[in-house]
Backbone bond lengths (Angstrom), bond angles and torsions (degrees), N, CA, C in turn:
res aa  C-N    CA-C-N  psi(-1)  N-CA   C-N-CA  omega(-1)  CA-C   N-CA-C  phi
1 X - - - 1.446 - - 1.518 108.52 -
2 X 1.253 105.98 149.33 1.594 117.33 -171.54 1.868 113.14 -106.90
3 X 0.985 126.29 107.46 1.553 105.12 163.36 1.260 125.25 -30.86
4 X 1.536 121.33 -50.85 1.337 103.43 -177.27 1.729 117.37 -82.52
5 X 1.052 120.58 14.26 1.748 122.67 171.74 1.645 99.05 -108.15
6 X 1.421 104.19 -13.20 1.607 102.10 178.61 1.883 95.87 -94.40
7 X 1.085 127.05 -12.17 1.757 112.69 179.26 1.370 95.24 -104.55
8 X 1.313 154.98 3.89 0.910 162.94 -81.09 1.494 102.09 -177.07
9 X 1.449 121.44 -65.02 1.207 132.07 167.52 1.558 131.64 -88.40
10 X 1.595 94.16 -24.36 1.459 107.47 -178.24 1.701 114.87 -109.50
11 X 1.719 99.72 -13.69 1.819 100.01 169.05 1.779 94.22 78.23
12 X 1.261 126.99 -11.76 1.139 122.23 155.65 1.316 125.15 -130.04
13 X 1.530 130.85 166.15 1.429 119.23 148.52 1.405 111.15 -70.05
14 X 1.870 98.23 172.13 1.546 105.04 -154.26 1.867 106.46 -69.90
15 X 1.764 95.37 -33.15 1.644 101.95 -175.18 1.316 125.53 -73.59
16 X 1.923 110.93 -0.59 0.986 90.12 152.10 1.700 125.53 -139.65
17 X 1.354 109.61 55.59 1.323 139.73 144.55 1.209 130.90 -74.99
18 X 1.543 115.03 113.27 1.431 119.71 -161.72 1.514 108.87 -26.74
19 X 1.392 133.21 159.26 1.054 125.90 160.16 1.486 127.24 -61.75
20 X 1.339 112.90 -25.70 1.253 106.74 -161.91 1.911 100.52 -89.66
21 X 1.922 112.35 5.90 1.686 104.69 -154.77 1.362 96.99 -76.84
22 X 1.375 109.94 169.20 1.681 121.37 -175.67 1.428 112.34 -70.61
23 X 1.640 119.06 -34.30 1.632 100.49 158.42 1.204 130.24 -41.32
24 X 1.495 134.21 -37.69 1.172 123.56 -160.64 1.748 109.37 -84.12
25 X 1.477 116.08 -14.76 1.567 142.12 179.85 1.700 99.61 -77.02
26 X 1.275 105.13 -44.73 1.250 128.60 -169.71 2.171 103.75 -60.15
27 X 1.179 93.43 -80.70 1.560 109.90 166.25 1.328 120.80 -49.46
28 X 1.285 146.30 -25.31 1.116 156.62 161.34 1.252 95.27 -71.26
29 X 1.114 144.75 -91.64 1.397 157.46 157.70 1.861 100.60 22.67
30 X 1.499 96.28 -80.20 1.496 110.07 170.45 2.067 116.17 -41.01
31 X 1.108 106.18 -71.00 1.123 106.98 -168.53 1.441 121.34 -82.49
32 X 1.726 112.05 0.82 1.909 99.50 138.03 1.861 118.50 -71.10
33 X 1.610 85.25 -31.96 1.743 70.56 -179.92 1.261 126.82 -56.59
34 X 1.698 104.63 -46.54 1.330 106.79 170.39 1.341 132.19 -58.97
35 X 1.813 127.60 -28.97 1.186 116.82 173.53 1.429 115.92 -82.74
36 X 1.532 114.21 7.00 1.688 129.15 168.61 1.351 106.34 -79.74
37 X 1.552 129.61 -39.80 0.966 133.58 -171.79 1.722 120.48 -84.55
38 X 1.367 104.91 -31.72 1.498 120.74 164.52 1.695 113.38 -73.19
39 X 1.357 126.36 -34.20 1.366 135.28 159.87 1.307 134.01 -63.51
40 X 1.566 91.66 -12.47 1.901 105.86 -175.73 1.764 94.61 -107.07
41 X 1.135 113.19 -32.25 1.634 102.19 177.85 1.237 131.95 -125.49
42 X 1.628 106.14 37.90 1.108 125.95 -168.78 1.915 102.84 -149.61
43 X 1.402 96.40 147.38 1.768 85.30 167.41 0.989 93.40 -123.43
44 X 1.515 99.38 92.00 1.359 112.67 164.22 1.698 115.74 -89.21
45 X 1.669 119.77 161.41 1.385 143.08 151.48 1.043 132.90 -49.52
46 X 1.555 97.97 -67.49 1.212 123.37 -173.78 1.468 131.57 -152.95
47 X 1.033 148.30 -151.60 1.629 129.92 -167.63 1.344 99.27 -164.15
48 X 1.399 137.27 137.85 1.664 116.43 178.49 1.429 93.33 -141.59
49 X 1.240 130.91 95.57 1.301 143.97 157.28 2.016 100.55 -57.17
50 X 1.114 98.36 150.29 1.319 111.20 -173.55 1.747 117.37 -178.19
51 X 1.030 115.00 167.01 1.918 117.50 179.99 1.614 93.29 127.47
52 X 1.579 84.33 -164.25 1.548 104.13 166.06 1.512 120.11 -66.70
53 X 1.348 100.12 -55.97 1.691 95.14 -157.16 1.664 96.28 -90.40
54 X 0.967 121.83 42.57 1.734 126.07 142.14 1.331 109.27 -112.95
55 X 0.880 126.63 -11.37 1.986 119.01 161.12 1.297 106.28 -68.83
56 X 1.344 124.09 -17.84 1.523 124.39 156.15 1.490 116.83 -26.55
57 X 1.586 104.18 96.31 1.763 91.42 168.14 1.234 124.73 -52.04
58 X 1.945 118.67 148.37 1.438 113.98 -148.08 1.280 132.94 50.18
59 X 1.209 141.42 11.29 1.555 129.81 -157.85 1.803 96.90 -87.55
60 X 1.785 106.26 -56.87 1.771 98.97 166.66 0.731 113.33 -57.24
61 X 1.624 147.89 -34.54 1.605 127.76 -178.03 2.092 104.26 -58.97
62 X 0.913 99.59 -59.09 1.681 109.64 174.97 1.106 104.41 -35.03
63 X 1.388 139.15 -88.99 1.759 145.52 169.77 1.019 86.80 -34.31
64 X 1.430 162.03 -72.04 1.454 125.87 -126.92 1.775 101.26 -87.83
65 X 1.600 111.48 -20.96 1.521 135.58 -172.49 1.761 86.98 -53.92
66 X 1.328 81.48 -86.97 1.673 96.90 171.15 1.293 139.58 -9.47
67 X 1.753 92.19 -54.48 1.675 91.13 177.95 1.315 119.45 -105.56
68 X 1.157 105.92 19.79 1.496 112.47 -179.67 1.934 88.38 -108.34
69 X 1.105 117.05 -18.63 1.671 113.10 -171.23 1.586 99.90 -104.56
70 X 0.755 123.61 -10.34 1.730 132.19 179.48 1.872 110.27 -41.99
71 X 1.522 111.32 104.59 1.235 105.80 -170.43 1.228 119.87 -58.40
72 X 1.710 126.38 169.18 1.406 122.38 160.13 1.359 122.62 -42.55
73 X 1.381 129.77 -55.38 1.338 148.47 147.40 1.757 114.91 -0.28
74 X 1.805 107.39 -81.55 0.889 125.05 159.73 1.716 136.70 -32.25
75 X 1.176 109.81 -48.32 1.872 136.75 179.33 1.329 103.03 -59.60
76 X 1.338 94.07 130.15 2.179 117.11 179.41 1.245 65.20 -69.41
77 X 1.445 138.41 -78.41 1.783 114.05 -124.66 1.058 88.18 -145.08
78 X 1.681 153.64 176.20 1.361 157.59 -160.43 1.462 93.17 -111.29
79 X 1.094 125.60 -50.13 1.569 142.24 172.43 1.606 125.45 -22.92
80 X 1.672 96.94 -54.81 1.492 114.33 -179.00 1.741 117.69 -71.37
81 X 1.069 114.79 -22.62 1.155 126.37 -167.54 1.983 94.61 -47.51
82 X 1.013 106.95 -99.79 1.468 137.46 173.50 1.822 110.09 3.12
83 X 1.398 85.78 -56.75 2.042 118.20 -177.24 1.587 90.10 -69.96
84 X 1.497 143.13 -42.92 1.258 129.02 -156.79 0.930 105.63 -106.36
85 X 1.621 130.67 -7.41 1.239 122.41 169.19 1.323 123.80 -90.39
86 X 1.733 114.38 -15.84 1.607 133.50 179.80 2.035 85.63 -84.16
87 X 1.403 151.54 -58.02 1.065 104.19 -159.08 1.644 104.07 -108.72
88 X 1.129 130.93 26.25 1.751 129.71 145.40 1.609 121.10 -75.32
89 X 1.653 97.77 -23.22 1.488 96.67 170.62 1.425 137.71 -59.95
């Protein structure tokens, strides 16, 4: 996710959107999938989210919420789950 597609759509940045607004549910949302999707086809270590809009207070607590809550439905592979939640923790 980009700050400027996040002020862009939301008329603000993410940090300063109430905490409780649906962007910030929204963006989290995205980037467990993605570190599900980088964990399922990758042997990866580790994961290093970084930029602006992760200085977002709470934003890793959210992704890590996320990808540890990520339905069956949702999941590249049943496998990855476990591995992405031991190194976001």
């Amino acid at each position: 996710m980009r700050g400027p597609a996040i002020l862009e759509r939301w008329g603000s940045t993410l940090s300063d959107l109430p905490a409780n607004h649906e962007a910030r549910d929204l963006v989290a949302g995205y980037l467990a999938q993605m570190c599900h999707s980088i964990s399922a086809s990758m042997a990866t270590e580790i994961i290093v989210l970084g930029g602006g809009v992760m200085k977002t207070p709470g934003l890793l607590e959210k992704v890590v919420d996320r990808a540890q809550n990520i339905s069956p439905a949702e999941r590249t592979t049943k496998s990855c789950l476990p591995r992405l939640e031991a190194r976001l923790a």
